[in-house]
N, C-alpha and C positions, 0 to 999 in steps of 0.2 A: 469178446466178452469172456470173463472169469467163468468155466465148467467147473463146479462141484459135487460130492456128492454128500449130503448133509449127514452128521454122524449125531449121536444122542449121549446126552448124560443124565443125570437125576433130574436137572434141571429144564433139560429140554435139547432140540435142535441145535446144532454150531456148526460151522465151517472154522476149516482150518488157514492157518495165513503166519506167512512166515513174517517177523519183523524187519528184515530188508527188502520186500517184496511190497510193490507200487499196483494194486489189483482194479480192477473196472469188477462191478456188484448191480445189477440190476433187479427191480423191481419190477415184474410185470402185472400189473391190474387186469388185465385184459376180461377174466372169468368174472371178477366181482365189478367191473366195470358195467355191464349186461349196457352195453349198447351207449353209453356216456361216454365221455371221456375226460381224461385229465387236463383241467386250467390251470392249475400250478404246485409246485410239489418244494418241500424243504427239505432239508436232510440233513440231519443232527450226526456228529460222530464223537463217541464218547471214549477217550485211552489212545485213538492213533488219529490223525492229519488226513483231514478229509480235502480232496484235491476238485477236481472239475466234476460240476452235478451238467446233466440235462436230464431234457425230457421230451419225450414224443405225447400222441395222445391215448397211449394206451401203456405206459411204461418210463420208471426215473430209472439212470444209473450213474453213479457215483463213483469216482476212482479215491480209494485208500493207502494209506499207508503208514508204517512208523506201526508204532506198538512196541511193546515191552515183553519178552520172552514170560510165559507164566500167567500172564496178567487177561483180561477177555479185552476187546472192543466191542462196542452198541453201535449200530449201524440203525436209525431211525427216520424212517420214512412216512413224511405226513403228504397228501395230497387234497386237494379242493377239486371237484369238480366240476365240469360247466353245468349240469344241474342244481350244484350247490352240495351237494353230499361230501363230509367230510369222513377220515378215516386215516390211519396211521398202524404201520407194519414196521416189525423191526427185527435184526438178525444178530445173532453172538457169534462172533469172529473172536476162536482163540487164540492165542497168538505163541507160537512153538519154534524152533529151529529147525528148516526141512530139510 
């Protein structure tokens, strides 16, 4: 799994990620979960190639890639859960030469 450490702009939260770099991005639920868990999860990628998703029952991760020097990526994370609570997270991958 991809370690980062989240930097800020005006806009908010981003990780960084270089455009020839193929990265694993995980979502973990676990604290907003409170004892549920995940029945199934999509994951939207907006500006770079979104490659193999899974899922466990307390977390999705997603491998990325591709992007445009300059440009961000949306990393969107929706889940269902076996309770039926639904909810969606998402992350800005800027995309830079490292």
């Amino acid at each position: 799994m991809t370690t980062q450490t989240f930097l800020f702009d005006r806009t908010g939260p981003y990780l960084l990620k270089d455009p020839d770099s193929n990265l694993d991005y995980t979502f973990d639920w676990t604290d907003w979960l409170d004892g549920d868990t995940v029945a199934s999860a999509a994951v939207t990628v907006t500006g770079g190639t979104k490659g193999t998703t899974s899922n466990t029952s307390t977390a999705v991760t997603v491998w990325v890639s591709g992007g445009t020097s300059g440009q961000t990526i949306t990393v969107a994370c929706k889940i269902t859960t076996a309770a039926g609570r639904i909810d969606e997270r998402s992350v800005r991958l800027k995309v830079q030469e490292r």
